[in-house]
C-alpha positions in Angstrom: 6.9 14.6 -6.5 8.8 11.3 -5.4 8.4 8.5 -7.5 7.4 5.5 -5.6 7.2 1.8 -7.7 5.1 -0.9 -6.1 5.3 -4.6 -6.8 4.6 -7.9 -4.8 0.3 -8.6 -5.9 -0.6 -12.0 -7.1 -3.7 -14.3 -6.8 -4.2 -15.9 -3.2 -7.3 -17.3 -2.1 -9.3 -15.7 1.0 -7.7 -16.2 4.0 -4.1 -15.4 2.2 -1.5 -13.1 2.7 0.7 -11.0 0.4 2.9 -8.6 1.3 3.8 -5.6 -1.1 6.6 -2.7 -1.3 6.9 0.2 -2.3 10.3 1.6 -3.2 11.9 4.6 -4.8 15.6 5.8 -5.4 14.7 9.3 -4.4 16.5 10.7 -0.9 13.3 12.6 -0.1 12.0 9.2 0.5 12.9 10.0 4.2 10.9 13.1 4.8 7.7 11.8 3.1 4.8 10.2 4.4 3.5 7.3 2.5 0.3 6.3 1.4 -1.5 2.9 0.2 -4.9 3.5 -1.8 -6.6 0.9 -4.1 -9.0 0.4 -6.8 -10.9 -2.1 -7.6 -13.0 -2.7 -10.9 -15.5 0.0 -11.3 -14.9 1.7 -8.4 -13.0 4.5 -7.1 -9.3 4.6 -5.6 -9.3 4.2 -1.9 -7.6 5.4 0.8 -5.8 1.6 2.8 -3.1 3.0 4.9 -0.7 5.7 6.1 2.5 5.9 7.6 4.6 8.5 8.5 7.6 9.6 8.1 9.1 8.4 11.3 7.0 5.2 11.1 5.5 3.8 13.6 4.9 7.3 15.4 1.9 8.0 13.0 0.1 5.0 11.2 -3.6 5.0 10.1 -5.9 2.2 8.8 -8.9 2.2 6.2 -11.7 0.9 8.9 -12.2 -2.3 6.6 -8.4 -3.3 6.9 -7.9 -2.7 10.3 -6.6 -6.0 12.2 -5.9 -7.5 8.7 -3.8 -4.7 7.0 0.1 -3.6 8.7 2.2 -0.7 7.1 5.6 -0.4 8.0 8.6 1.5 6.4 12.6 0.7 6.3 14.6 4.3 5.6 17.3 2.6 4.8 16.1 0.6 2.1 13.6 3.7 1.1 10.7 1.5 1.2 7.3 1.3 2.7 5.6 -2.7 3.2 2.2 -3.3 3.5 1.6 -7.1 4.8 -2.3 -8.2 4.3 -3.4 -10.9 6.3 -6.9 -12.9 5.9 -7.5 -11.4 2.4 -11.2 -11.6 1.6 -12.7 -11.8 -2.5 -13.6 -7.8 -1.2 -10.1 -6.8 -1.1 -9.2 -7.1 -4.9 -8.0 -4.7 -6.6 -5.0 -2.5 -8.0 -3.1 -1.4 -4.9 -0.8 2.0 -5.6 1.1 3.7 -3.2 2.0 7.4 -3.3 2.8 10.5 -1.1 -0.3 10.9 1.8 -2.4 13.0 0.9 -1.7 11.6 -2.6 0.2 13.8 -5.4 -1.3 14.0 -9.1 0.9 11.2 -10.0 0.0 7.7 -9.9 2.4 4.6 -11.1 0.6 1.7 -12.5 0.2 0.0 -9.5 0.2 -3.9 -8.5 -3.0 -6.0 -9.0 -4.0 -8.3 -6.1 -7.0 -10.9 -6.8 -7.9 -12.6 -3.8 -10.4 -15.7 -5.3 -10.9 -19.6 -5.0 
């Protein structure tokens, strides 16, 4: 499985933005499609966002995130972005990114607290 590392969460109050990345040194990066999924404090992880392999041509949205929430990916750079507008309190968590559907293998992920 390719070995994604995500960084970029912080604190920011509602109506914030963050944008994280996900990045790996593996050349399969290219060929993969790429997953965001979060978990916030006694719940379960969560499917955010998709993207594809070729990018834009395939992208799909967690219905909560929609309109808020935009993946995007750079090959070059073998990373995927996810920019989160508006955050709302709701949208804390720890956000992980992985192959879509997800592999058994999770990294530890970047914590994002959205609060006043």
């Amino acid at each position: 499985q390719v070995q994604l590392v995500e960084s970029g969460g912080g604190l920011v109050q509602p109506g914030g933005s963050l944008r994280l990345s996900c990045s790996t040194s593996d050349s399969l990066f290219r060929v993969i499609r790429v997953g965001w999924y979060r978990q916030a404090p006694g719940k379960q992880r969560e499917f955010v966002a998709a993207i594809s392999s070729g990018g834009s041509t395939s992208i799909s949205y967690e219905e909560s995130v929609k309109g808020r929430f935009t993946i995007s990916r750079d090959n070059v750079k073998q990373a995927v972005y996810l920019q989160m507008d508006n955050l709302k309190p709701e949208d804390t968590a720890v956000y992980y990114c992985n192959i879509h559907p997800p592999g058994p293998n999770w990294g530890q992920g970047t914590q994002v607290t959205v609060s006043s």
